[in-house]
Backbone bond lengths (Angstrom), bond angles and torsions (degrees), N, CA, C in turn:
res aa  C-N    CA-C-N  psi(-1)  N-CA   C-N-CA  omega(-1)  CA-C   N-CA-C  phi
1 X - - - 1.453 - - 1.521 108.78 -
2 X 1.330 121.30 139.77 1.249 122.48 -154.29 1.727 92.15 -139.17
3 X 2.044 103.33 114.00 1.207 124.21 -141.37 1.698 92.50 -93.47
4 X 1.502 112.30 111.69 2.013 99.44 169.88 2.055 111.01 -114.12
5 X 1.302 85.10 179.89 1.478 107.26 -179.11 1.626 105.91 -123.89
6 X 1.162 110.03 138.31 1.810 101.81 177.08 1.685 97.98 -119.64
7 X 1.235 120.36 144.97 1.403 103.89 172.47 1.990 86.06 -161.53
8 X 1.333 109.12 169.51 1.723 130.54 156.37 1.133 125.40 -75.97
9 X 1.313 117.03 123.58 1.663 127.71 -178.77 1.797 89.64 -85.39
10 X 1.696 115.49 138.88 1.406 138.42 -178.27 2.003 105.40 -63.39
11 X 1.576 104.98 -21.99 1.390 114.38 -175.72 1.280 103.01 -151.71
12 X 1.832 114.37 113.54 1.532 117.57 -179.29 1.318 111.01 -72.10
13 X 1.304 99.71 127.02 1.603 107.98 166.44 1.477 118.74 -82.49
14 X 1.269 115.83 166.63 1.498 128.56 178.19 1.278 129.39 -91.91
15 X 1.445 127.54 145.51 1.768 108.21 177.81 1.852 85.40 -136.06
16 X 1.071 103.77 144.28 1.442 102.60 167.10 1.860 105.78 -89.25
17 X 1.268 111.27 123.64 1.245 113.04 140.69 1.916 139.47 -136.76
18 X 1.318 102.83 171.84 1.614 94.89 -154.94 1.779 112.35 34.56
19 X 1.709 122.17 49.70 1.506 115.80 178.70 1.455 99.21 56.89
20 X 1.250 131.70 16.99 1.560 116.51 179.88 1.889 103.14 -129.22
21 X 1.499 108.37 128.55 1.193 116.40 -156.35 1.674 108.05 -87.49
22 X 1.294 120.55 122.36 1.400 133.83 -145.90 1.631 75.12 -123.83
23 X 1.279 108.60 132.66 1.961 131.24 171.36 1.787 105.99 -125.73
24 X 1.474 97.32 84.07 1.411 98.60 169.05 1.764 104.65 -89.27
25 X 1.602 103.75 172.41 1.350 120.67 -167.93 1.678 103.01 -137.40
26 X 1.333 97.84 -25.95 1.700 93.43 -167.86 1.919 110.63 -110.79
27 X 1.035 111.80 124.65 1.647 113.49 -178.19 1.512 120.01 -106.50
28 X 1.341 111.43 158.35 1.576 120.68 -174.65 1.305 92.00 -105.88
29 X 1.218 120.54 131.20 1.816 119.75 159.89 1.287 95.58 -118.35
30 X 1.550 121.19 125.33 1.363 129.01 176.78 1.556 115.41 -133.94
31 X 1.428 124.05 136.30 0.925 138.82 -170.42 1.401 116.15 -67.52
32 X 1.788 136.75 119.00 1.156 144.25 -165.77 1.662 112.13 -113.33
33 X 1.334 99.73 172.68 1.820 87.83 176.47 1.454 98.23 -99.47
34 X 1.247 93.25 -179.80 1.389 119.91 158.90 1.412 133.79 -12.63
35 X 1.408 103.40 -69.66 1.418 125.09 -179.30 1.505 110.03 -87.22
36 X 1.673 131.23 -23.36 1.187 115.99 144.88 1.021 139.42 -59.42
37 X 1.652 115.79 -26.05 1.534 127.27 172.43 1.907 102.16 -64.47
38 X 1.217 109.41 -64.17 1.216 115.52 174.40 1.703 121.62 -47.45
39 X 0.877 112.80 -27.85 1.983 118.09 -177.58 1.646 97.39 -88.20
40 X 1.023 128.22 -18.50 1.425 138.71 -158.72 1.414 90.33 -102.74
41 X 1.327 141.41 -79.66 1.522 121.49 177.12 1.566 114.90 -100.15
42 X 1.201 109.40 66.02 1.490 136.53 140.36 1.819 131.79 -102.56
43 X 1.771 85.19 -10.16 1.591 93.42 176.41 1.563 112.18 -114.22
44 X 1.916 107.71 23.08 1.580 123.00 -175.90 1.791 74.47 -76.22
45 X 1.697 91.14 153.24 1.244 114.31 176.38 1.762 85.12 -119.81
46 X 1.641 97.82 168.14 1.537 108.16 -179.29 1.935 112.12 -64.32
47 X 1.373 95.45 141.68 1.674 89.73 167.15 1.830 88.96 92.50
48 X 1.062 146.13 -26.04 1.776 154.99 -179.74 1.719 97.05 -81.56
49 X 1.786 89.40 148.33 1.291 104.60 164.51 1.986 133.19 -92.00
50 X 1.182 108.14 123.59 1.320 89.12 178.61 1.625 120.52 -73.21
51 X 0.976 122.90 -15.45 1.374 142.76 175.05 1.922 89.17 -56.49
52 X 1.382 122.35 -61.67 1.486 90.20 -157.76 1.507 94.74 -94.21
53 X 1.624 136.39 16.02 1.552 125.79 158.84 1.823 96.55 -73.97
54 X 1.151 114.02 -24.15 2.072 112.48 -171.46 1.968 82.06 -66.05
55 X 1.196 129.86 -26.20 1.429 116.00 -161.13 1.159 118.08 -106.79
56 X 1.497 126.28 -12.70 1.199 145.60 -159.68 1.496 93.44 -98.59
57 X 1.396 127.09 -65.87 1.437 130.75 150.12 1.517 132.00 -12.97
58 X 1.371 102.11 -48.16 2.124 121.11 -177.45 1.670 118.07 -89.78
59 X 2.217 83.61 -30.10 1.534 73.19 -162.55 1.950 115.49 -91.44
60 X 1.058 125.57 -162.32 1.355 139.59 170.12 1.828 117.94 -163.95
61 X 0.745 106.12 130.48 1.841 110.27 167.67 1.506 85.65 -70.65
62 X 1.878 88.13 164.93 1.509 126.54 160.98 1.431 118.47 -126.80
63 X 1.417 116.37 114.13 1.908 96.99 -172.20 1.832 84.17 -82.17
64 X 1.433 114.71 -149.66 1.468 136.65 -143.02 1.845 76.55 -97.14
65 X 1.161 88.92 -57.84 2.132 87.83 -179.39 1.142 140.12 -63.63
66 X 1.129 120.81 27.38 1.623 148.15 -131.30 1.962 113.57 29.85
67 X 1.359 117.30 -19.00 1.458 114.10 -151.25 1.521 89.50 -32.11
68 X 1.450 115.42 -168.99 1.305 133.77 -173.56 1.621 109.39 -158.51
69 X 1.355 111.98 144.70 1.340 118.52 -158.03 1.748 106.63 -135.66
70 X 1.503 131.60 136.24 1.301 94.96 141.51 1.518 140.39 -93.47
71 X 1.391 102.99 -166.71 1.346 101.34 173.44 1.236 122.12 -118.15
72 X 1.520 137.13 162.62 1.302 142.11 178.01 1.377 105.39 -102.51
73 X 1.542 87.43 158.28 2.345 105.34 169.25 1.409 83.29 -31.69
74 X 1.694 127.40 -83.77 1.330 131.66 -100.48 1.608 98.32 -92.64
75 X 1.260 109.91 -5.64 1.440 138.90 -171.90 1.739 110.83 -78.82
76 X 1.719 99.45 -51.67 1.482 111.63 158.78 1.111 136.22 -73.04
77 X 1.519 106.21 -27.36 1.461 111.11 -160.58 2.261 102.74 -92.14
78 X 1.815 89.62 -23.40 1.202 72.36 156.89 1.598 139.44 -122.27
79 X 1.454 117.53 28.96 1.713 137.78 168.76 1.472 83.10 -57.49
80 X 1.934 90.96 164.64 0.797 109.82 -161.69 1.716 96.50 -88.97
81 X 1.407 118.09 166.59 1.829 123.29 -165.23 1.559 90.00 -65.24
82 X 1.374 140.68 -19.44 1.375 128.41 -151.05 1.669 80.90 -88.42
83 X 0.959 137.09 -89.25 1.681 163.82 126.33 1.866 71.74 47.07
84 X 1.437 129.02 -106.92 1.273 130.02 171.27 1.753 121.15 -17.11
85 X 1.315 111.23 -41.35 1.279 109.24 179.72 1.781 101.86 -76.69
86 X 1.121 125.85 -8.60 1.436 131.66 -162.45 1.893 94.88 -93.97
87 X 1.845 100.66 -56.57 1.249 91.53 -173.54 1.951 123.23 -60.93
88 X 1.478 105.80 -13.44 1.284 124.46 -167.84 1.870 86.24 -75.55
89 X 1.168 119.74 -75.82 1.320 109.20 -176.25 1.578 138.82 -39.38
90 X 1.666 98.56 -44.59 1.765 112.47 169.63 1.755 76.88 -72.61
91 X 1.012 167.69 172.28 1.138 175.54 77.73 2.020 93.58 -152.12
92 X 1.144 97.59 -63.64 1.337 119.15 176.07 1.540 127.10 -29.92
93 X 1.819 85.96 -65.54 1.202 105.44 170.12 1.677 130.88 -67.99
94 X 1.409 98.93 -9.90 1.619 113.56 -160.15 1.966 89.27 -88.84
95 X 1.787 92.45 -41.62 1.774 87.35 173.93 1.582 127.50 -45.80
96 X 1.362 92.47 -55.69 1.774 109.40 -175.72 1.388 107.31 -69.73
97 X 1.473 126.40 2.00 1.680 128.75 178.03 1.361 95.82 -99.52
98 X 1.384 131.71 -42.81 1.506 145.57 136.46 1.621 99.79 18.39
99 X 1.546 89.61 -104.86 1.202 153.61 -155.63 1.626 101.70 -47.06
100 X 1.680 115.48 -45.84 1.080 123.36 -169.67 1.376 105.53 -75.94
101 X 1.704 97.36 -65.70 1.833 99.78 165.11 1.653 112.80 -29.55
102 X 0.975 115.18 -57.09 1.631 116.64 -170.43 1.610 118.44 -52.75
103 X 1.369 102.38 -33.46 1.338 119.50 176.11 1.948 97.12 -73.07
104 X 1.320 116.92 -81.89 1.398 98.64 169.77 1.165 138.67 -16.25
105 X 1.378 126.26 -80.30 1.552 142.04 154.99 1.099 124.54 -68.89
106 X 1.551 122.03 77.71 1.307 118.71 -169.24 1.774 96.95 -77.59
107 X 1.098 97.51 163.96 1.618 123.11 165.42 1.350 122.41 -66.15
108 X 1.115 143.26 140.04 1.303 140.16 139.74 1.192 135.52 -40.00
């Protein structure tokens, strides 16, 4: 089971589809493994952040119809800092949703 957070970005970003410009507001941050985290900033080029491949990986838009989209580096790197300060928090929150589950269902 693969644990998410839904929350609103402060400034909707854009996704092009079919050439037709889709302005979502609401995002999925969902929790990945390991090796998705890892395949995801393995394709940082020099001078790039791995911090927004950890987000590009988790995250997803929401248009008005629920569809769901992802997102790119160039997508993050250029939202606005609030939009980033947003994904840092659902980031946050996605830990302590973690954390709780983990406490429930402990491991063996």
């Amino acid at each position: 089971m693969r644990l998410s957070v839904v929350g609103m970005l402060a400034v909707a970003m854009t996704v092009l589809v079919k050439d037709e410009a889709v302005k979502c507001r609401s995002i999925e941050l969902s929790d990945v493994s390991t090796d998705e985290l890892f395949a995801a900033r393995s394709k940082a080029k020099e001078g790039e952040y791995l911090a927004l491949y950890d987000f590009v990986v988790k995250v997803q838009l929401i248009d008005s119809k629920g569809n769901k989209y992802p997102v790119t580096y160039e997508m993050l790197r250029d939202t606005s800092s609030a939009n980033y300060k947003k994904l840092e928090e659902l980031d946050y929150q996605l830990l302590a949703k973690l954390s709780a589950e983990s406490l429930e269902n402990p491991s063996s």
